[in-house]
N, C-alpha and C positions, 0 to 999 in steps of 0.2 A: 504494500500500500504506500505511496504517496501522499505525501503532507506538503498543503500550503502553509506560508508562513503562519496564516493566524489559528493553522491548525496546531501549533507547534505544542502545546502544553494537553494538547489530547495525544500529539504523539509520545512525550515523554511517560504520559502515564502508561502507554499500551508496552513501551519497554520497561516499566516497572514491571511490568504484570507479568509482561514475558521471560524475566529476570528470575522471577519468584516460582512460577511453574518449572524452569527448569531448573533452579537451586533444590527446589521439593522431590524434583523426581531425580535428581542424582543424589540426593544425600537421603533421601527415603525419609524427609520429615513431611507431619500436617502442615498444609501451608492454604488448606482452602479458607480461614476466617481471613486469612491476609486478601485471598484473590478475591473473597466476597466485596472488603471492602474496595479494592484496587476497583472491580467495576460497577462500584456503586459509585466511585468517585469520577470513572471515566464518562459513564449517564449524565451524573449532574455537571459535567464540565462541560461536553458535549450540548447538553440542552444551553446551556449560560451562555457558549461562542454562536452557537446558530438560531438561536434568538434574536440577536440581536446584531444580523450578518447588515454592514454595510452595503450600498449599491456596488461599489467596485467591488468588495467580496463577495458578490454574486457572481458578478464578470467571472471572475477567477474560478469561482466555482462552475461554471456551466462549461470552462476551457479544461476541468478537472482532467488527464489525463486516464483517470480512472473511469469514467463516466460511459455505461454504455450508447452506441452512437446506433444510427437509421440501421443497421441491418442484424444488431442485436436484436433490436425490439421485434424485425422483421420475426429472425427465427424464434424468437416466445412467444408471440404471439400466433404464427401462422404455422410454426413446424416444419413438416413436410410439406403441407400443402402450399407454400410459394414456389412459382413457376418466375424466375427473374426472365425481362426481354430486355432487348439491346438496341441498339442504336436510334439513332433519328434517319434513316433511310435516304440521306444526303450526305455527311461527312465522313462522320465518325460515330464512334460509343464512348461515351465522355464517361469515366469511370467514378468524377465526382458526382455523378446524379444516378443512383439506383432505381429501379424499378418493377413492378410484375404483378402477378394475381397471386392472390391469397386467401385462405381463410380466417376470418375470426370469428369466435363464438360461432360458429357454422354458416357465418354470413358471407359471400366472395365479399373482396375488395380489391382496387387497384390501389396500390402503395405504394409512394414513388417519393423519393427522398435522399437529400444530401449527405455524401458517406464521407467520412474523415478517415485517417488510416491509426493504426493503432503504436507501428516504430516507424523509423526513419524512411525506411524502402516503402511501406505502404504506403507512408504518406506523401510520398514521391510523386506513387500510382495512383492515387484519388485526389490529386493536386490538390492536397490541404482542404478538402470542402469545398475547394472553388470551380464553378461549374463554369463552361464555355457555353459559347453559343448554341451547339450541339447537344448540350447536356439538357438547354429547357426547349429544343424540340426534340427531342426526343421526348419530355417529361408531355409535352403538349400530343406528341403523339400515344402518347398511353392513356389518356384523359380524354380523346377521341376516340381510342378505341372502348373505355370505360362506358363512353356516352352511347355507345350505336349498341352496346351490350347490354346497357341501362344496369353497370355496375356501381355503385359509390366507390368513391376517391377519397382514399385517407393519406394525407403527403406528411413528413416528419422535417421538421428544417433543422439544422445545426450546419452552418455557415458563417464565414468571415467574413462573406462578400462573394459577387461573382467576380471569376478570373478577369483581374484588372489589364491584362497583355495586348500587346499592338494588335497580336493574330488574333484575338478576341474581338477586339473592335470591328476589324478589319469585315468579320463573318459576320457582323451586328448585332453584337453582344445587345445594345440597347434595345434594339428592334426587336430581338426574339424575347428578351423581359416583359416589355410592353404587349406584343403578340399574348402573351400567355394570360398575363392580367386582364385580357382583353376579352379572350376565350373563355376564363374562368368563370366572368361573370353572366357566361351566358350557356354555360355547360347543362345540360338537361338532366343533372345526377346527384342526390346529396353529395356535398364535400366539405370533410373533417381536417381543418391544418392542426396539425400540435407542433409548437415547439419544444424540442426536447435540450438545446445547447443554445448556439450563438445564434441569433437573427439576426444578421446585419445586412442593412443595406435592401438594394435592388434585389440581389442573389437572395436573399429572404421572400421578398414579394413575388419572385417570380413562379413560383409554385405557392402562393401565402392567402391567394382568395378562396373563402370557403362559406359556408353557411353557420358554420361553429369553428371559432378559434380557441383552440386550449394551449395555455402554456405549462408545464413544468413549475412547480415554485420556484426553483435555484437557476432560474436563466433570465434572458435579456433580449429585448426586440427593439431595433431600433434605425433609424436612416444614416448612422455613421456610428464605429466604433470609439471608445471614452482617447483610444491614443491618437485616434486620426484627427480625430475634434481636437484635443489637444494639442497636435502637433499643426493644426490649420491654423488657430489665434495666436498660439505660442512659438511654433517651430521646434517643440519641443513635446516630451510625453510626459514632462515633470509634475502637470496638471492633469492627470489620466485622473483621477480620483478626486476631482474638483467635478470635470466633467462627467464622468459618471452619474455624479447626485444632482447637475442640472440638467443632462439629458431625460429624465425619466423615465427609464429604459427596463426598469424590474416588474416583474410580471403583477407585480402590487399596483405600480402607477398606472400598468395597462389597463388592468382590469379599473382602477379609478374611472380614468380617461375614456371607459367603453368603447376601446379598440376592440380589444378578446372578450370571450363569451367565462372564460373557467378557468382556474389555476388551479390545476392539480398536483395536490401535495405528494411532496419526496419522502421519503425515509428520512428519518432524522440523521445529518452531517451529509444528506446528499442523492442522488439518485446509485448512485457505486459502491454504496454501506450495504444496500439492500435490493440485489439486483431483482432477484424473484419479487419481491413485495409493489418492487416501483413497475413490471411488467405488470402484476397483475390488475395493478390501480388504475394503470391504464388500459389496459385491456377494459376494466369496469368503464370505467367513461368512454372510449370510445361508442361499446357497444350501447350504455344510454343518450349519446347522442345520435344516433344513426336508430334506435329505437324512437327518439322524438324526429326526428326526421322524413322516417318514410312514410307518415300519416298526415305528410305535408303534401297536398296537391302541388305538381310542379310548376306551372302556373303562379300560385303564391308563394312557393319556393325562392323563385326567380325575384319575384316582386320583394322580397322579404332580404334577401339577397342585395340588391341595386339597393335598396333603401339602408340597408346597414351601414355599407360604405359612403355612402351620398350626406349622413347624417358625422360620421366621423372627424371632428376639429372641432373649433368655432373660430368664426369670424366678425366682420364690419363689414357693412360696405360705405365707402364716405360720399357723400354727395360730393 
């Protein structure tokens, strides 16, 4: 396991612990009133740091290293029965945007979502989460074939951003973003976004319109990341955690703000404490919203849809 810094004092305790289990079991003494208390102390330390997680320690938290990412939840959730598909049938197969049929709770879904790599070489291969142009048509061609199937669409985002590169542009990175936003809201299919890590950006929104948005408690959605914001006014990242708490970017403000529909709670210290618990929690919400869903004429779907988005901000207008 891996510890952020401000995990740092639940790490030392879990090396006490670890300390004590195996002083106990080479020297053959009782040592469990000591482990009782070790984690009873590790709970209430625990509960006391993630309580009371600043906005940039959530950043940090949803970049947790530890964290499972789009194709973990894939295989809890769906098992065997996901069938991944490939390409956008123009360039390439962008390996930062996954995709395919599945089931959950015995329901098909199309699920198509941004994969990070787990060490260096994979994250090589899924370019950091950052999808190309290729990556959201291909995601726009899986969400057309959802549509002509009349399957729901469940997308996962954990993204830095889309691939910021010349040859990015070049293919119209912006265009196929916009394309997708475009489609989405006019898709003839329930569709569930969760984020489960980073939302940043474009790369967020382009697979991000849905009928229900759910976030994660311990992530972040937002139109720039807290370093880039910072290093835009500043030229610097030294205000990463200034901007953090003025972007509004934690799935608390969202849900404030009435972007998202639901924050769905983590496992206590995180979604990677409790991998099974945090699948299953969402497996439960997915499948009650896609339960409130399909009892929605499409029709009003649609209408329900335009109007969520259309109503999101507030404005003036000045004479």
């Amino acid at each position: 396991m891996e510890y952020l810094e401000f995990e740092k004092p639940v790490m030392t305790l879990n090396d006490q612990l670890h300390k004590c289990l195996e002083l106990g079991k080479e020297n053959g003494v009782d040592v469990s009133d000591t482990v009782k208390q070790l984690k009873e102390k590790i709970e209430s330390t625990k509960k006391e740091i993630y309580k009371n997680l600043t906005p940039w320690q959530k950043v940090q938290l949803s970049r947790h290293p530890n964290r499972p990412y789009t194709l973990d939840y894939i295989k809890a959730l769906c098992g065997s029965t996901f069938l991944e598909l490939h390409g956008d049938r123009n360039i390439a197969d962008d390996k930062a945007m996954v995709g395919g049929i599945g089931k959950i709770s015995g329901q098909s879904f199309m699920i198509i979502g941004t994969q990070k790599g787990y060490d260096t070489q994979s994250r090589q291969y899924r370019n950091f989460g950052m999808a190309n142009p290729q990556g959201y048509r291909k995601a726009l061609r899986l969400m057309k074939s959802a549509e002509k199937f009349q399957v729901p669409i469940l997308t996962l985002i954990d993204t830095p951003g889309a691939f910021p590169g010349i040859e990015a542009e070049e293919r119209g990175q912006g265009e196929a973003i916009a394309r997708n936003i475009y489609e989405m809201m006019n898709l003839q299919v329930p569709i569930i976004v969760t984020i489960i890590g980073e939302g940043a950006s474009g790369g967020a929104l382009g697979i991000g319109v849905g009928d229900r948005i759910l976030m994660l408690e311990n992530t972040w959605y937002s139109v720039i990341s807290p370093e880039s914001c910072s290093s835009i006014l500043w030229r610097s990242w030294d205000h990463k955690e200034e901007m953090a708490q003025q972007l509004k970017l934690t799935a608390q403000d969202m849900k404030t703000s009435k972007i998202i529909d639901s924050i769905v709670k983590e496992p206590l210290g995180g979604a990677h404490y409790d991998r099974k618990k945090m699948f299953a929690t969402l497996q439960k919400q997915v499948t009650h919203c896609f339960d409130q869903l399909k009892r929605i004429p499409i029709e009003e779907l649609l209408k329900q849809r335009r109007n969520k988005y259309s109503k999101i901000g507030n404005f003036t207008i000045e004479e």
